[in-house]
PDB file of the backbone (N, CA, C, O) and the ligand in Angstrom, with CONECT records:
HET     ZN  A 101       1
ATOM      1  N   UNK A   1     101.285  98.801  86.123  1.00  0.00           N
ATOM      2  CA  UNK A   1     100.943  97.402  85.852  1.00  0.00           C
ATOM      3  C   UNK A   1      99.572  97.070  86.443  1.00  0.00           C
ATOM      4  O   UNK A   1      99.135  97.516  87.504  1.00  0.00           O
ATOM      5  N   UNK A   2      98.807  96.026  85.414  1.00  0.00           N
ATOM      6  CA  UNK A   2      97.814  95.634  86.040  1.00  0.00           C
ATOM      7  C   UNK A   2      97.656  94.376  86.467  1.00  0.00           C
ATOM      8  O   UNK A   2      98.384  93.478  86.042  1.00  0.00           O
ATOM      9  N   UNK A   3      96.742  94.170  87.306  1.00  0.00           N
ATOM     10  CA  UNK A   3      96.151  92.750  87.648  1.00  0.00           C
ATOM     11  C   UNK A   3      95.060  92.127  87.673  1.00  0.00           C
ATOM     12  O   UNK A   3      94.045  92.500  88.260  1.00  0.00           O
ATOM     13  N   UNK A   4      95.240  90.808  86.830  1.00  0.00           N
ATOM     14  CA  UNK A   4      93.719  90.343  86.710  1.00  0.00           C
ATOM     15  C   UNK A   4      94.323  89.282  87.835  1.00  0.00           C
ATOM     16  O   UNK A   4      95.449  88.872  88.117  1.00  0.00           O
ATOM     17  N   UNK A   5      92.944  89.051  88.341  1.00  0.00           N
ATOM     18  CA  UNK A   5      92.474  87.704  89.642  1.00  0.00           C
ATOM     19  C   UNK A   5      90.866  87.270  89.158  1.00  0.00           C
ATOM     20  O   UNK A   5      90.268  87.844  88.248  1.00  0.00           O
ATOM     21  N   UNK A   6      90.483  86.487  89.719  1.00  0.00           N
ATOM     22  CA  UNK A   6      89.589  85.639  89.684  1.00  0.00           C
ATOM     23  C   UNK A   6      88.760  86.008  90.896  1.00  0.00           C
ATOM     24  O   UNK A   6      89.507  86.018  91.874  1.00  0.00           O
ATOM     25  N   UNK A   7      87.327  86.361  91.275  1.00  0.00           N
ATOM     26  CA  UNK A   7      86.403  86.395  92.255  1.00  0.00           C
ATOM     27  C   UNK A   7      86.355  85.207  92.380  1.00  0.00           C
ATOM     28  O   UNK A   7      86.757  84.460  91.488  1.00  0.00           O
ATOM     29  N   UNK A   8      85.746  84.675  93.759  1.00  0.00           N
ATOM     30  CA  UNK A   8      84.855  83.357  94.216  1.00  0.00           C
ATOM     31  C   UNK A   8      83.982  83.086  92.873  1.00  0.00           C
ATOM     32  O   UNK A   8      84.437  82.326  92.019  1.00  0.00           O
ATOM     33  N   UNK A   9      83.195  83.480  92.764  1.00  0.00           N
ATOM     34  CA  UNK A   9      82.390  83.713  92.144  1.00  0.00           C
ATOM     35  C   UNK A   9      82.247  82.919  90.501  1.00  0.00           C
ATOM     36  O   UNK A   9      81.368  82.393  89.818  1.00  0.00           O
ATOM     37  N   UNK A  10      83.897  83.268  90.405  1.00  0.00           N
ATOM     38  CA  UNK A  10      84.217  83.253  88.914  1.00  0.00           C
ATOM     39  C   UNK A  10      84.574  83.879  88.122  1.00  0.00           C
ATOM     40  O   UNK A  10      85.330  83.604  87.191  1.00  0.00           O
ATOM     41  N   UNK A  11      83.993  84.963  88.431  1.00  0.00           N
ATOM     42  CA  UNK A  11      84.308  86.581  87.652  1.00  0.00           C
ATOM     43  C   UNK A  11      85.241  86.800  87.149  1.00  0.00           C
ATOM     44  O   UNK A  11      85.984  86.469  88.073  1.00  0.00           O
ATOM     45  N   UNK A  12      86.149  87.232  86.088  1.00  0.00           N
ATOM     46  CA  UNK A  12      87.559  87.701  86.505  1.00  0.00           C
ATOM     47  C   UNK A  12      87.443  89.443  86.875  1.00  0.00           C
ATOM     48  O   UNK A  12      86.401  90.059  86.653  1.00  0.00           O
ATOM     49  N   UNK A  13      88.392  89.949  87.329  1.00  0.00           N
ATOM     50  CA  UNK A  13      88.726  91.505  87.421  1.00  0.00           C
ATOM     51  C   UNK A  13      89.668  91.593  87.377  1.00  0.00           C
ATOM     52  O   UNK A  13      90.300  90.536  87.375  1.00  0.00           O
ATOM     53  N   UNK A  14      90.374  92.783  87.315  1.00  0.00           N
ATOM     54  CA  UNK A  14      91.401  93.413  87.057  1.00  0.00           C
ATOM     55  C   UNK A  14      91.441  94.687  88.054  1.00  0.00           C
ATOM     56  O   UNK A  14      90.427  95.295  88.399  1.00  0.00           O
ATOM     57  N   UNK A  15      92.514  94.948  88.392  1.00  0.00           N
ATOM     58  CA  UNK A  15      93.074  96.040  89.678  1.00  0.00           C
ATOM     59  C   UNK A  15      94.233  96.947  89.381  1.00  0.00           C
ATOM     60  O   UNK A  15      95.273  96.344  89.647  1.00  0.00           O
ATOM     61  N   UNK A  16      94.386  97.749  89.086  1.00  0.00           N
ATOM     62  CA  UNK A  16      95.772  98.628  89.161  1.00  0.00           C
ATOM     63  C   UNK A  16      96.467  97.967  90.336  1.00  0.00           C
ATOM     64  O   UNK A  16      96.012  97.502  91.381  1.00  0.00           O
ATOM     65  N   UNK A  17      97.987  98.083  89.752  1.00  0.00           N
ATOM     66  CA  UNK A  17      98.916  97.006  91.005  1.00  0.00           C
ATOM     67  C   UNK A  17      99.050  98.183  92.269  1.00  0.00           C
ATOM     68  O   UNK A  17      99.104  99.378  91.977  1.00  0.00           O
ATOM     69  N   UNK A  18      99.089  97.805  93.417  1.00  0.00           N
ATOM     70  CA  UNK A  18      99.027  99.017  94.605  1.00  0.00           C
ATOM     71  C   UNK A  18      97.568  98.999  95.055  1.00  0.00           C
ATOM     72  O   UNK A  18      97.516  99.075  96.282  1.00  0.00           O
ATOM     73  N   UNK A  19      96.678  98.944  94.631  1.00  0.00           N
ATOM     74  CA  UNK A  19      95.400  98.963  94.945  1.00  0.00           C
ATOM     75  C   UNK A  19      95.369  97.921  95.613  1.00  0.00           C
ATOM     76  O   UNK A  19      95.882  96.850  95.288  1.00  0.00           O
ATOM     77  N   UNK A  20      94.547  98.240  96.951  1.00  0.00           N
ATOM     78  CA  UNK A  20      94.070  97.390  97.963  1.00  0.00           C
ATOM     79  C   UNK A  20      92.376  96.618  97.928  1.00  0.00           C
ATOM     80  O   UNK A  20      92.131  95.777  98.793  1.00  0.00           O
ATOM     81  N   UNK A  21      91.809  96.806  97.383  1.00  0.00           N
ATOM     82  CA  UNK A  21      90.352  95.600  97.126  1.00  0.00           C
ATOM     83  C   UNK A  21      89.979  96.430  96.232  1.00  0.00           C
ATOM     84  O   UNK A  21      90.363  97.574  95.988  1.00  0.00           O
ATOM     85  N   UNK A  22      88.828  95.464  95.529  1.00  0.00           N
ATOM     86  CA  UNK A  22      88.335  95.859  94.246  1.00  0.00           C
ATOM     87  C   UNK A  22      86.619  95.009  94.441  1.00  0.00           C
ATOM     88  O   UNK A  22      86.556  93.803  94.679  1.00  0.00           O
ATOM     89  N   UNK A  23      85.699  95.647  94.329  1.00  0.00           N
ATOM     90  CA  UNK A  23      84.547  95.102  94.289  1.00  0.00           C
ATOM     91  C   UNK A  23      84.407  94.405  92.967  1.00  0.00           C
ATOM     92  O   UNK A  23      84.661  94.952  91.894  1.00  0.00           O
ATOM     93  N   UNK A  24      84.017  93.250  93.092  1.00  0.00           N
ATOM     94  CA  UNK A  24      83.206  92.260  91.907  1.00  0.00           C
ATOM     95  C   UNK A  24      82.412  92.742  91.410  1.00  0.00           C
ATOM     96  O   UNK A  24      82.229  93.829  91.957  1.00  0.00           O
ATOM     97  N   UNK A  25      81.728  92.583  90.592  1.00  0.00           N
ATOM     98  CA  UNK A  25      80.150  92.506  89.853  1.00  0.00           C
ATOM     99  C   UNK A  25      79.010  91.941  90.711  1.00  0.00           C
ATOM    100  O   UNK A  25      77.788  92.059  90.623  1.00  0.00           O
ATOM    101  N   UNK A  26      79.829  91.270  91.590  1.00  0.00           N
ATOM    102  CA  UNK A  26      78.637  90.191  92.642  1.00  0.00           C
ATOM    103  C   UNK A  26      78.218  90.619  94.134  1.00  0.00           C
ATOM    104  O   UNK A  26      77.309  90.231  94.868  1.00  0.00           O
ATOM    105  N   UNK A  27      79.374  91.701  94.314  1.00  0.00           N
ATOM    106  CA  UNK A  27      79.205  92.680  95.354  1.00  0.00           C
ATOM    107  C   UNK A  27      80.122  92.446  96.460  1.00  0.00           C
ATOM    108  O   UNK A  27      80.099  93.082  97.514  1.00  0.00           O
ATOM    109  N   UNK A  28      81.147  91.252  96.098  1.00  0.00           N
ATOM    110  CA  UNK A  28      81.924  91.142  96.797  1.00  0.00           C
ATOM    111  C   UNK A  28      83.202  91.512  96.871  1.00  0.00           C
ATOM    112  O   UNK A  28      83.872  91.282  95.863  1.00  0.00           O
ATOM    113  N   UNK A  29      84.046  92.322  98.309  1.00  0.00           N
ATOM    114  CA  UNK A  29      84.978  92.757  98.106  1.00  0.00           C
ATOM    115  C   UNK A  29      86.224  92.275  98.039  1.00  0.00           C
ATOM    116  O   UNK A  29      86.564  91.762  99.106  1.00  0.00           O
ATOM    117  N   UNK A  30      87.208  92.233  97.023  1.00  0.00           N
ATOM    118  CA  UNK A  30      87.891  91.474  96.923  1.00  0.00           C
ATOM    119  C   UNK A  30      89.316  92.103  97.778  1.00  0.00           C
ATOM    120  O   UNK A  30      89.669  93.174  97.284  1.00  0.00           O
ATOM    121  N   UNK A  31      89.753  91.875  98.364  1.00  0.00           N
ATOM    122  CA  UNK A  31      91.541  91.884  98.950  1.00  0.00           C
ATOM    123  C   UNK A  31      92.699  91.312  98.007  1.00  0.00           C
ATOM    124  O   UNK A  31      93.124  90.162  98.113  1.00  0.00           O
ATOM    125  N   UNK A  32      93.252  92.425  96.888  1.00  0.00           N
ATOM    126  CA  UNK A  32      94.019  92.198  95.964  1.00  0.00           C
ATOM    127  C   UNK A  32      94.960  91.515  96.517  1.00  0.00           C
ATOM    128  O   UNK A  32      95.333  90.577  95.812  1.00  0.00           O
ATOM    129  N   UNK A  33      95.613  91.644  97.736  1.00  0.00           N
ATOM    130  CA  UNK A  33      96.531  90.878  98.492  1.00  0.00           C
ATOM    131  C   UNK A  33      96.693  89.402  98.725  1.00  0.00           C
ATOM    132  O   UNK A  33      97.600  88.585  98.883  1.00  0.00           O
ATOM    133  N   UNK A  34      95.620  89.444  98.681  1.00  0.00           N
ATOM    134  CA  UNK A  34      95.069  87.637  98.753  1.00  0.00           C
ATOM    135  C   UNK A  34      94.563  86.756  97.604  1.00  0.00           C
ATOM    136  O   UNK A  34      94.240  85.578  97.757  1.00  0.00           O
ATOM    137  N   UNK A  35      94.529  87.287  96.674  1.00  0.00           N
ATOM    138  CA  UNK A  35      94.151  86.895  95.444  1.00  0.00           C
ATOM    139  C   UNK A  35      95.363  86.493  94.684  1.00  0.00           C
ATOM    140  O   UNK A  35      96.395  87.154  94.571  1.00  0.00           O
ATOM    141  N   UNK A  36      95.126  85.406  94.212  1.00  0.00           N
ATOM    142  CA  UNK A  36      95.793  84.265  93.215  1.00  0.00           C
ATOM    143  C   UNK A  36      96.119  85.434  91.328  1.00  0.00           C
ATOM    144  O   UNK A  36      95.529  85.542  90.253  1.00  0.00           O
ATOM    145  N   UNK A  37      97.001  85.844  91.779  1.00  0.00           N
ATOM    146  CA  UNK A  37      97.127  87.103  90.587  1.00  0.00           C
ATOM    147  C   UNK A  37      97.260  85.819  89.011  1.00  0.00           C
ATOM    148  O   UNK A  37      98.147  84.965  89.011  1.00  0.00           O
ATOM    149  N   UNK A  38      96.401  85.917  88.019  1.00  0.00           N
ATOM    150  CA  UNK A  38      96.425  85.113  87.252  1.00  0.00           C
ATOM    151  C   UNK A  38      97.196  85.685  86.216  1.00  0.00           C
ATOM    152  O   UNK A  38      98.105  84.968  85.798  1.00  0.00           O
ATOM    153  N   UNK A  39      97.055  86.838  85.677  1.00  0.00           N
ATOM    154  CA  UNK A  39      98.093  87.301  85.074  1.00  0.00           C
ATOM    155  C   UNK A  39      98.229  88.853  85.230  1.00  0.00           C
ATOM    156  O   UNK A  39      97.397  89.562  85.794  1.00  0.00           O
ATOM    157  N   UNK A  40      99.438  89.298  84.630  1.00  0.00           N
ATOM    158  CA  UNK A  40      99.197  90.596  84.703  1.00  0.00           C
ATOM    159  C   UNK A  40      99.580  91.749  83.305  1.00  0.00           C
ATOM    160  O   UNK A  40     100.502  91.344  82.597  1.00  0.00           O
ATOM    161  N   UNK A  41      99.174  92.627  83.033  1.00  0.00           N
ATOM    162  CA  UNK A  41      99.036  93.487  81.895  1.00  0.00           C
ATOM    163  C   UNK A  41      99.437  94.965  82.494  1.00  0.00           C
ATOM    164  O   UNK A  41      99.186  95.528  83.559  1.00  0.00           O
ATOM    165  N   UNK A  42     100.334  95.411  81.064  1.00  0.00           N
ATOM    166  CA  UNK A  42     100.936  96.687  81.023  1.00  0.00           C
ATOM    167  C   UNK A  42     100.104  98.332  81.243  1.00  0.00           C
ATOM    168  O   UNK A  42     100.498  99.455  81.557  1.00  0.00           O
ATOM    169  N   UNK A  43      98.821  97.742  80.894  1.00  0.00           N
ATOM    170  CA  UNK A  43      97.631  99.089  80.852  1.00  0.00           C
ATOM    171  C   UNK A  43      96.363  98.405  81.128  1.00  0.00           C
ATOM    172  O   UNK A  43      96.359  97.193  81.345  1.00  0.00           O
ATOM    173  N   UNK A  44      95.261  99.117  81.134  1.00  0.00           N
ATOM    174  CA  UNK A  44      93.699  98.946  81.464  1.00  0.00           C
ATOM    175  C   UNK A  44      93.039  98.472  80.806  1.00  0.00           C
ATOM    176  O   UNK A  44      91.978  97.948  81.145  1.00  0.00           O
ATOM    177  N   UNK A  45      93.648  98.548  79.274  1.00  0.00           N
ATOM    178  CA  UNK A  45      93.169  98.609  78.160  1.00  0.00           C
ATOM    179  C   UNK A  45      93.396  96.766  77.929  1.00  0.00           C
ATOM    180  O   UNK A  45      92.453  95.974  77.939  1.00  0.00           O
ATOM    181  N   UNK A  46      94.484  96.477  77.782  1.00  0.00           N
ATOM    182  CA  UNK A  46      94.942  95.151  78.085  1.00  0.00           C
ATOM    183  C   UNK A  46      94.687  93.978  78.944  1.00  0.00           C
ATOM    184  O   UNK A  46      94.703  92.775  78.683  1.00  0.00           O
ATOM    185  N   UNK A  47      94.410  94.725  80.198  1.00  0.00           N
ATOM    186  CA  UNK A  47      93.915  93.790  81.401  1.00  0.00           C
ATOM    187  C   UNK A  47      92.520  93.720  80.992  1.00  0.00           C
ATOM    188  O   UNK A  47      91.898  92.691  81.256  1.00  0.00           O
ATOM    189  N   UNK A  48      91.916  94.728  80.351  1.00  0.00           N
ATOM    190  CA  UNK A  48      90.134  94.405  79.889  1.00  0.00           C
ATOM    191  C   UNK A  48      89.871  93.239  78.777  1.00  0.00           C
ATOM    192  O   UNK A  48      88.901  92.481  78.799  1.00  0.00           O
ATOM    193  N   UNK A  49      90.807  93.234  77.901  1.00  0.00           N
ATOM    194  CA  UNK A  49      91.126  92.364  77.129  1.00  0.00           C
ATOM    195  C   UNK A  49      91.302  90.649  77.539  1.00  0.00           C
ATOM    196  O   UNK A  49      90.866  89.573  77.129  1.00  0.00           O
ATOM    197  N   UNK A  50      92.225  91.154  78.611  1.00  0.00           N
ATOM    198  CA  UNK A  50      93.108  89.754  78.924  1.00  0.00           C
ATOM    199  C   UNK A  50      91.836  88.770  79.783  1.00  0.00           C
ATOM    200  O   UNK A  50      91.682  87.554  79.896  1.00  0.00           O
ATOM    201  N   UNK A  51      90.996  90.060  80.333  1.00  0.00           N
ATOM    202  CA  UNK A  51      89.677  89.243  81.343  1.00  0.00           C
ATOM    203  C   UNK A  51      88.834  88.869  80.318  1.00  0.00           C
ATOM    204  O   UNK A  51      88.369  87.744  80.501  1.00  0.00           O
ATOM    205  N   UNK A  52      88.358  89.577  78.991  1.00  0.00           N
ATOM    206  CA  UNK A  52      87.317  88.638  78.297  1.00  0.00           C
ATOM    207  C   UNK A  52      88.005  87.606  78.034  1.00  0.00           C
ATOM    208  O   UNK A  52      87.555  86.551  78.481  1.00  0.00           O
ATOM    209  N   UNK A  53      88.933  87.566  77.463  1.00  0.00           N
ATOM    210  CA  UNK A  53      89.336  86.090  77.313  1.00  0.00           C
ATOM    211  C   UNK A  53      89.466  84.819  78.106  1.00  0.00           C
ATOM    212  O   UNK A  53      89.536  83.660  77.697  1.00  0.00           O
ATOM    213  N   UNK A  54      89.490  85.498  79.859  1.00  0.00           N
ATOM    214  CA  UNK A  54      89.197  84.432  81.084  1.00  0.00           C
ATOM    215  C   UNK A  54      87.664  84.101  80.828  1.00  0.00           C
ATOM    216  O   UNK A  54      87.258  82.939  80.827  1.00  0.00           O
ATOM    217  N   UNK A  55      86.881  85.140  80.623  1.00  0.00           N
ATOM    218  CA  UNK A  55      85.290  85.151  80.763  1.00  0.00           C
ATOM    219  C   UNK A  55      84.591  84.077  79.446  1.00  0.00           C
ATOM    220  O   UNK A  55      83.486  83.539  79.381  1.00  0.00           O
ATOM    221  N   UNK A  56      85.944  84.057  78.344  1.00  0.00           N
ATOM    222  CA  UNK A  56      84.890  83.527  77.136  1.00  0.00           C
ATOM    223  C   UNK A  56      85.601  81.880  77.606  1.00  0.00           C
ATOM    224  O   UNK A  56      84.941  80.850  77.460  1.00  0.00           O
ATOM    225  N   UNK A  57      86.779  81.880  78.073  1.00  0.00           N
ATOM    226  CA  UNK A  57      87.402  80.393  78.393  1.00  0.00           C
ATOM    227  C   UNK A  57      86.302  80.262  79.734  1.00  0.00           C
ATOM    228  O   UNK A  57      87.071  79.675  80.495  1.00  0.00           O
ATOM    229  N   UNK A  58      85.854  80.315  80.013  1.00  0.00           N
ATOM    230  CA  UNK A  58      84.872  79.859  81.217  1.00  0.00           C
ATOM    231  C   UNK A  58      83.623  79.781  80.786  1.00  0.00           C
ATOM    232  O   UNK A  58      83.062  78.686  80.749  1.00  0.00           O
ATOM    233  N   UNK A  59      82.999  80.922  80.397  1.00  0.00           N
ATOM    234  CA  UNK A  59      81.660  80.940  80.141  1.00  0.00           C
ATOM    235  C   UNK A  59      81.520  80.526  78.812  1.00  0.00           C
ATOM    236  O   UNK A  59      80.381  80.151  78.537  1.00  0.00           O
ATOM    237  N   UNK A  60      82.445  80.478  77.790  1.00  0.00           N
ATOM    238  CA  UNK A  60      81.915  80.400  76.106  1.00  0.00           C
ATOM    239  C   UNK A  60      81.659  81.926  75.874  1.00  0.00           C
ATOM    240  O   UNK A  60      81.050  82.575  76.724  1.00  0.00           O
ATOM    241  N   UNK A  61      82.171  82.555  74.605  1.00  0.00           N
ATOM    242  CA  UNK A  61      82.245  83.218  74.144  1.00  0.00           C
ATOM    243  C   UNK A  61      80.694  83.714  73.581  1.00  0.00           C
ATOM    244  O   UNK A  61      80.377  84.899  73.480  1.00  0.00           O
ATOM    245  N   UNK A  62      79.843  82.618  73.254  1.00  0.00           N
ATOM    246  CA  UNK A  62      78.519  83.112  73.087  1.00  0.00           C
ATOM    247  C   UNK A  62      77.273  83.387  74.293  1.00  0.00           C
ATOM    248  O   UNK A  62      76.086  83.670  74.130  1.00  0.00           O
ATOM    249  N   UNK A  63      77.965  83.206  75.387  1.00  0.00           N
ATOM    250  CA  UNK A  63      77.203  83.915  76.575  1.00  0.00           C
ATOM    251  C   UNK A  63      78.104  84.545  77.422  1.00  0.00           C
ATOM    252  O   UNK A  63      77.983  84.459  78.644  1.00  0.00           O
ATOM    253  N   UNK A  64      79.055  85.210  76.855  1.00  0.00           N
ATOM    254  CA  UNK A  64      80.035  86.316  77.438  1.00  0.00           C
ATOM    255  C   UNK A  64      79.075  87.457  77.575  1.00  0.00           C
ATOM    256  O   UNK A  64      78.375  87.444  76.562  1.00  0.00           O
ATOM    257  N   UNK A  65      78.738  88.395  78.331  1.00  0.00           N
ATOM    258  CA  UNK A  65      78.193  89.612  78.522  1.00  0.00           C
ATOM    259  C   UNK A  65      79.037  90.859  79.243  1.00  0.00           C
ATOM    260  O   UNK A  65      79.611  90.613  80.303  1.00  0.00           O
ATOM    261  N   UNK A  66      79.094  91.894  78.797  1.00  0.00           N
ATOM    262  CA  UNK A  66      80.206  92.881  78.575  1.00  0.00           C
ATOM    263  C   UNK A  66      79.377  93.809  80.318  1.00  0.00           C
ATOM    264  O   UNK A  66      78.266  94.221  80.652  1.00  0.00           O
ATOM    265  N   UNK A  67      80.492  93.739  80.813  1.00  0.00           N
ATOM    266  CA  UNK A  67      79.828  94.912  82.173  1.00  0.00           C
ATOM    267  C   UNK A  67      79.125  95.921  81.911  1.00  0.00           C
ATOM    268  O   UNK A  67      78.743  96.584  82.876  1.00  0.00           O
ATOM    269  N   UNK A  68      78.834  96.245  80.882  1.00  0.00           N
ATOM    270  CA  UNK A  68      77.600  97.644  80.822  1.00  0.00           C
ATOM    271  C   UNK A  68      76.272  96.860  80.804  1.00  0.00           C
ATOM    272  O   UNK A  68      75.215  97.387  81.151  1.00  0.00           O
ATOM    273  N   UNK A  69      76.371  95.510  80.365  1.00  0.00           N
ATOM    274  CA  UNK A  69      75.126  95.009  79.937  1.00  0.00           C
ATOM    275  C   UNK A  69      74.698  94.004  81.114  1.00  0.00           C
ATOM    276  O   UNK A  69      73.727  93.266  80.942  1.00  0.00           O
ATOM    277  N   UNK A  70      75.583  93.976  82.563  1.00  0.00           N
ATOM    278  CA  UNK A  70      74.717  93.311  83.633  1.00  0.00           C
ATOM    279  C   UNK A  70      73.615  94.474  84.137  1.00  0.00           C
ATOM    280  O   UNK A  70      73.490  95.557  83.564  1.00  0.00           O
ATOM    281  N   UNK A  71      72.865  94.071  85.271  1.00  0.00           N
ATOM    282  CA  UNK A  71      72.036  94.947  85.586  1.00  0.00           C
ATOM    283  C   UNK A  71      72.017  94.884  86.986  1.00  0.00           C
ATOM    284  O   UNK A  71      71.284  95.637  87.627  1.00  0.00           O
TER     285      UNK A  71
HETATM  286 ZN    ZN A 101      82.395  88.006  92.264  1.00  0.00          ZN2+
END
């Protein structure tokens, strides 16, 4: 099982369940433990999914940018 949470930041991510922190995009480390689990998904594949859809409900779908394309 996976888990998406929310960075400070805004960000969403996603964590394999058992995993103990997960770095952001922003460089901050997150403590899966402490994080407000927003939802959770059966595979990787799903939880990647389930976060654009946090990212386009926040940011708008026309300035969504895909993690290969930050810098
Ligand atoms: Zn962040």
């Amino acid at each position: 099982m996976y888990l998406v949470f929310r960075c400070n930041c805004g960000r969403a991510n996603y964590a394999r369940e058992g995993t103990k922190q997960k770095k952001c995009v922003c460089g901050k480390i997150l403590k899966i433990k402490d994080r407000k689990i927003l939802k959770k998904a059966p595979d990787a594949d799903t939880a990647a999914e389930l976060i654009r859809e946090l990212q386009e409900e926040k940011y708008g779908g026309a300035v969504f940018t895909t993690a290969d394309k930050i810098r």
